[in-house]
C-alpha positions in Angstrom: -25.8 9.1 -49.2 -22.1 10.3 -48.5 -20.1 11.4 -51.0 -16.3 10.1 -51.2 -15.2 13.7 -50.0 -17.9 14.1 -47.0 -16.8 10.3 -45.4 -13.1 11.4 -46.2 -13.8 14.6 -44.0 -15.7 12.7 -41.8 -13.0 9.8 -40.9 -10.5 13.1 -40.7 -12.9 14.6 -37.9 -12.9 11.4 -36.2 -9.5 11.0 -36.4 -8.6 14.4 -35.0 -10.5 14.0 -32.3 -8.8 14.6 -29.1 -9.8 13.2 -25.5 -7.6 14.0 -22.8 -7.5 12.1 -19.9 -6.3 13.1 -16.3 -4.9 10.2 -14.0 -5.0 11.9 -10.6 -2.7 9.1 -8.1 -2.1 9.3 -4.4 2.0 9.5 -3.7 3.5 6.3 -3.3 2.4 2.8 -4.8 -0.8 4.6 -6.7 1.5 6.8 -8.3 4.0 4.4 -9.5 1.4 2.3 -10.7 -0.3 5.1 -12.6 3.1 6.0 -13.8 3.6 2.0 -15.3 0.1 2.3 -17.3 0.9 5.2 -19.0 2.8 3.9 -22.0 0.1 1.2 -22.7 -2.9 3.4 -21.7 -3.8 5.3 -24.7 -3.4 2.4 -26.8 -6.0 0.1 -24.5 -8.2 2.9 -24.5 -8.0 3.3 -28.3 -9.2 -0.5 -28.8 -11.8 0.1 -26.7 -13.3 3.9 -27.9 -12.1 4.3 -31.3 -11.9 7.2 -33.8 -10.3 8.9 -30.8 -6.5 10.0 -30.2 -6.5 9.4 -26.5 -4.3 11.8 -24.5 -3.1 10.6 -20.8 -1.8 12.8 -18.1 -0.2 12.1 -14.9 -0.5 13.8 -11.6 0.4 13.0 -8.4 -1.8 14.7 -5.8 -3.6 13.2 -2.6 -6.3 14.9 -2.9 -7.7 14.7 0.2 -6.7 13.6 3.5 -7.5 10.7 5.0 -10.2 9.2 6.2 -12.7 10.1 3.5 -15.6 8.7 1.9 -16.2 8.2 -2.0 -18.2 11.3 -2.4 -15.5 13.4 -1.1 -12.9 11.8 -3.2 -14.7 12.4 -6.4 -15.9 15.8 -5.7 -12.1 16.6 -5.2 -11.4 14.8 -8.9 -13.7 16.7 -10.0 -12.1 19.8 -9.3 -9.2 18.8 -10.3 -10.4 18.3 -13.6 -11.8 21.3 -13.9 -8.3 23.2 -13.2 -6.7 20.7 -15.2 -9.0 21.1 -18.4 -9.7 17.8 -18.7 -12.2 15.9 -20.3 -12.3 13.2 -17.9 -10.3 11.9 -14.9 -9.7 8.7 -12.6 -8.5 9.3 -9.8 -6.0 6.0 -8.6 -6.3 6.2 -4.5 -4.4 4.2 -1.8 -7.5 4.8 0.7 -9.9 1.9 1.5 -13.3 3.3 0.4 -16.3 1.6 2.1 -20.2 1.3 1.8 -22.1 -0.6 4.4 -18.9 -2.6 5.3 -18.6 -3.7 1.8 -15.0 -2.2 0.1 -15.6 0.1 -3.0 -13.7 -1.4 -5.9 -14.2 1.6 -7.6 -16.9 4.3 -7.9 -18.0 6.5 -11.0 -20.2 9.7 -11.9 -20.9 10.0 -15.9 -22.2 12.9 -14.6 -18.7 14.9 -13.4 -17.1 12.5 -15.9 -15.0 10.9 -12.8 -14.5 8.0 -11.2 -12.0 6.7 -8.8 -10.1 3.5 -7.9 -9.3 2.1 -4.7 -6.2 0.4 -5.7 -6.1 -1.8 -2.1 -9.5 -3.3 -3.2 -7.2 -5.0 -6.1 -6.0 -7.6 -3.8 -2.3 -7.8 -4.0 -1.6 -10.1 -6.9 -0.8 -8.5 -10.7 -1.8 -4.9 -9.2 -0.8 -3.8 -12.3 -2.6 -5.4 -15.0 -6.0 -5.1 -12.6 -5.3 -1.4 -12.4 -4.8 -1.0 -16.2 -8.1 -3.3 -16.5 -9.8 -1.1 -14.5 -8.7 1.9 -15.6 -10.2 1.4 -19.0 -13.2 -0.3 -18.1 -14.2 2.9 -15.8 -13.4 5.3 -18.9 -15.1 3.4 -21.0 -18.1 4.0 -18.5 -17.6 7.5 -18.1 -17.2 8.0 -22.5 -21.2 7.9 -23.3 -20.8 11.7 -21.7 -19.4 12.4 -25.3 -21.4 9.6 -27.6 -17.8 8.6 -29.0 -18.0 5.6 -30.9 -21.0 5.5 -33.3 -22.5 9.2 -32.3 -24.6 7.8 -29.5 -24.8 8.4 -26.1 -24.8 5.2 -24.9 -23.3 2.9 -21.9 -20.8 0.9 -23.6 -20.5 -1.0 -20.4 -23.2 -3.1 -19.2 -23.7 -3.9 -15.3 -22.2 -7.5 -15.7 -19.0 -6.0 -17.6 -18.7 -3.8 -14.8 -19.4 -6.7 -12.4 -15.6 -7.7 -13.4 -14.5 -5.2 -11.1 -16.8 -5.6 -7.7 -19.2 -8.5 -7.2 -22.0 -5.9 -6.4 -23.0 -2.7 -8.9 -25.0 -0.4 -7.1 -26.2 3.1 -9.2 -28.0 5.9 -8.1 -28.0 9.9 -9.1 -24.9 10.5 -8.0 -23.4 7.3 -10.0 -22.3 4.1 -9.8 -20.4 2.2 -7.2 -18.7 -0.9 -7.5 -18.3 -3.5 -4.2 -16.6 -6.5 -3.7 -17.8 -9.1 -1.2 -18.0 -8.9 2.4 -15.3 -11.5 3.5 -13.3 -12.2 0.7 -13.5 -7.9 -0.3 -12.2 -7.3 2.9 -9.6 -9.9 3.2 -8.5 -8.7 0.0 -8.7 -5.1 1.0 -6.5 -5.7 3.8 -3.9 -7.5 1.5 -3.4 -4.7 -0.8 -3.3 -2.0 1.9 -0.2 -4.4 3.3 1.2 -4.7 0.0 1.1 -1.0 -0.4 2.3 -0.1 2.9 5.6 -1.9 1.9 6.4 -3.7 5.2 10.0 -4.7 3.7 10.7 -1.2 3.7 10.3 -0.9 7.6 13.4 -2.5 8.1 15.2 0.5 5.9 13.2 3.0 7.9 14.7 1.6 11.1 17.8 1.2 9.9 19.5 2.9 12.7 18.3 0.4 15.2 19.1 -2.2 13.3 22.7 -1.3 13.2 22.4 -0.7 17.0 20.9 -4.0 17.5 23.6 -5.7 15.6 26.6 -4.6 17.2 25.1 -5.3 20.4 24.7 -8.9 19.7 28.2 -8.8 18.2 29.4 -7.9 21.8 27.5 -10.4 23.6 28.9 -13.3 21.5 31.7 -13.0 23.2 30.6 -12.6 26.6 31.0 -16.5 28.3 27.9 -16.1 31.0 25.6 -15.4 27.9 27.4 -19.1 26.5 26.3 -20.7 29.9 22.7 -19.2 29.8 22.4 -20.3 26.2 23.2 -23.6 26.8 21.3 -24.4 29.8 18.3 -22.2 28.6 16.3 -24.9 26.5 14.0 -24.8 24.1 10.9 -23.2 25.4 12.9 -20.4 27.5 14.9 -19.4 24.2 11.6 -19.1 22.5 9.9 -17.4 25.0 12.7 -14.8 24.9 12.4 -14.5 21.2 8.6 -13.8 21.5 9.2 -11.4 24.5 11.7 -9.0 22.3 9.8 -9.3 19.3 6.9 -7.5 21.2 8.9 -5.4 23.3 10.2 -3.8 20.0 7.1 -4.0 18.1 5.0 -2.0 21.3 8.0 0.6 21.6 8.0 1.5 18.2 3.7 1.5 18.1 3.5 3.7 21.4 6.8 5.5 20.9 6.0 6.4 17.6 2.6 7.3 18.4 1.6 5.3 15.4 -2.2 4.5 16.0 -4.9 6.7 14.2 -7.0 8.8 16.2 -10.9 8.9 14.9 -11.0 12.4 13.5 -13.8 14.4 14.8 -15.9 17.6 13.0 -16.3 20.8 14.9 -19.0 19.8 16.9 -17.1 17.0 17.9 -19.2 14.6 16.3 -17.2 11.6 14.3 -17.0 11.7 11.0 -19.2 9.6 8.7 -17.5 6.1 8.0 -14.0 7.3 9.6 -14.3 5.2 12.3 -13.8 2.2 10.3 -11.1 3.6 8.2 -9.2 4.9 10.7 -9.8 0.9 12.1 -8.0 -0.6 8.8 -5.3 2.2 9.1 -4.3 1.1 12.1 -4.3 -2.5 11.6 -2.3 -2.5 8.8 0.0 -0.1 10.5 0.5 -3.0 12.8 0.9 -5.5 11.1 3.6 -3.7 8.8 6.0 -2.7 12.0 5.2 -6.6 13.5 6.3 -8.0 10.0 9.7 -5.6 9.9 10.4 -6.7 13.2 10.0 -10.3 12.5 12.0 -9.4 9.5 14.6 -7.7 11.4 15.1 -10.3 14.0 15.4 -13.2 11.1 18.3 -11.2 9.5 19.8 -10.0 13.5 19.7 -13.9 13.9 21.6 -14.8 10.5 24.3 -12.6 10.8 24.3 -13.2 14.6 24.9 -17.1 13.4 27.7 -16.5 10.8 30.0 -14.4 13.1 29.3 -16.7 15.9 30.4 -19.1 13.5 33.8 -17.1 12.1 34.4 -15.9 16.1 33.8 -18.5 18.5 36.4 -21.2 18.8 35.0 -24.6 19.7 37.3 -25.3 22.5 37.1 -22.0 23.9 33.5 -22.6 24.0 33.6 -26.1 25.3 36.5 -25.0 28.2 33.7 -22.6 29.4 31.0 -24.8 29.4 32.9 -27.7 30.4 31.2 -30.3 28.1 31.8 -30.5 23.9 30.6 -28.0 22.1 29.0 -28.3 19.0 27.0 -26.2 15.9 23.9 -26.6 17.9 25.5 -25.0 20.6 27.2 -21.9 18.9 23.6 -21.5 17.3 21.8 -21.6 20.1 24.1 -18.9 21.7 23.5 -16.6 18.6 19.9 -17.0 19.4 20.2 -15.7 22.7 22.1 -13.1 22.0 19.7 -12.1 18.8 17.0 -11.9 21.1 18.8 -9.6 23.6 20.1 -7.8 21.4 16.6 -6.7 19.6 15.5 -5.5 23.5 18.5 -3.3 22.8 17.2 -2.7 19.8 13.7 -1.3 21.8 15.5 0.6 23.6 17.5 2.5 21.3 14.1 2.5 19.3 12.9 4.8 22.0 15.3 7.4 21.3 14.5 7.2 17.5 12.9 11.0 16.4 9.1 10.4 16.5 8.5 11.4 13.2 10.9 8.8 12.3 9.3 6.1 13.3 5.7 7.6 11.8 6.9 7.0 8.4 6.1 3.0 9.3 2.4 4.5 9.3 -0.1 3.5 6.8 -1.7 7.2 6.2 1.9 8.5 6.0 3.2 10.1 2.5 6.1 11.8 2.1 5.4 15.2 0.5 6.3 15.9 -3.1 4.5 16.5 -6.0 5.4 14.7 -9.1 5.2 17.2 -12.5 2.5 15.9 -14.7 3.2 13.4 -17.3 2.2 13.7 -20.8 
């Protein structure tokens, strides 16, 4: 048995005991998520491993450039974690990881004592508390490398407690990947790579032709053909012209900005294991982001486009020109037409827009800084 003294020493070793862990997040989203868990982290991770003072640091570093597969992304953790000093590392990643069309939740090595997080494959509802879930279900995985807990090496985490994370567990030597369903995985993938693009951003990126756009439709309020076209335009026509701007901006600023991917090829000009449907999802999102800022943009070119037609246009005027009463239908109707030339101006001066410019609408685009590590 113990004396009083030896369990005293033996809680005080326990207690001392230091892990540190490395959170290695891609720029952007992954980063300021990783950033938002750090507070609560150690604690978490103390409930789950205790007898352990829990030690998280923060670094923002991508790692590796896209597209890359799950092997590549935790050999590069791995390094990492080596320079760092770690003891073990999770590396928080903004790239959809596949396995036989299946998205990668997440994918660990007790081995290297890593594991990355595909933070799109977390749908993009309560990101947050998902990532902080996951976060500590993965090191609690990765822990039996250093028996904490009652001195055993041991997997504290069962396959069906894993399961919380990805439908399907597969493990071999090199570790243990987590996937999520085929359908609804990829659906969700594809939500949370939109959510982390940040399409309501691409409206501030193309700011420029935004305020172009806008004065241009300010100018044609005033312009008495563009009253007569408006009124006798109809319905359909009006709509057609919307639809016809909207993709004349949305393929100017895709072709322009030389937005879709290219497949990357290896030195013998052979593709690249799995890139080809990365660089697939890349480019979808990418699409869908600048379509949704333009739809965005036009809904705000129309709103304003309404309210000075409102504060400008005299109803008389109006009616003297088109020689029948005018009414609020009619002044909107006019501020739609002119909307929806003025967003074709908006195309066009999108084509003058700097290239690079336009790129940062892209999905693989970061810009690049490195954020100093976080204690």
């Amino acid at each position: 048995m113990q004396s009083s003294d030896q369990r005293s020493d033996s809680r005080a070793d326990d207690e001392s005991r230091e892990l540190v862990l490395g959170l290695i997040a891609a720029p952007g989203p992954a980063t300021e998520i990783a950033q938002s868990l750090l507070p609560e982290l150690p604690d978490r991770l103390a409930e789950r491993v205790p007898n352990v003072r829990w030690v998280c640091r923060l670094v923002s570093d991508r790692l590796v450039e896209p597209p890359a597969d799950p092997d590549s992304v935790i050999q590069a953790a791995r390094e990492r974690l080596l320079n760092e000093g770690w003891h073990l590392a999770v590396y928080i990643t903004d790239l959809p990881l596949e396995k036989d069309r299946r998205p990668v939740v997440a994918y660990t090595s007790q081995a290297q004592g890593v594991a990355a997080l595909s933070l799109p494959a977390l749908g993009p509802v309560d990101v947050r508390r998902r990532a902080l879930r996951a976060v500590v279900q993965l090191v609690s995985d990765l822990i039996t490398e250093f028996g904490a807990g009652d001195g055993h090496e041991r997997r504290p985490e069962t396959a069906q407690e894993l399961a919380k994370l990805g439908r399907h567990v597969e493990e071999d030597q090199q570790g243990v990947r987590l996937l999520a369903n085929v359908i609804t995985g990829n659906f969700r993938l594809l939500l949370g790579m939109l959510w982390a693009n940040r399409p309501w951003r691409a409206v501030i990126r193309l700011s420029s032709v935004a305020v172009g756009a806008l004065g241009l439709a300010v100018l044609s309020l005033v312009n008495g053909f563009i009253w007569m076209i408006a009124d006798g335009g109809g319905l359909l026509r009006l709509s057609a012209l919307t639809f016809a701007s909207i993709v004349a901006l949305v393929l100017v600023l895709v072709i322009g900005g030389r937005l879709p991917e290219q497949v990357p090829r290896s030195m013998d000009r052979e593709e690249l294991p799995g890139a080809r449907e990365q660089v697939v999802l890349f480019n979808t999102v990418t699409i869908a982001t600048v379509v949704i800022g333009v739809i965005a943009l036009y809904l705000i070119l129309f709103a304003a486009t309404v309210v000075v037609s409102f504060l400008l246009l005299p109803y008389d005027q109006v009616a003297a020109q088109l020689r029948h009463p005018a009414s609020a239908t009619t002044l909107i109707a006019i501020s739609w037409l002119c909307a929806s030339l003025a967003t074709v101006g908006g195309a066009l001066g999108a084509s003058l827009e700097k290239s690079s410019r336009i790129r940062e609408v892209a999905y693989t685009y970061r810009p690049d800084r490195e954020l100093s590590p976080h204690a």
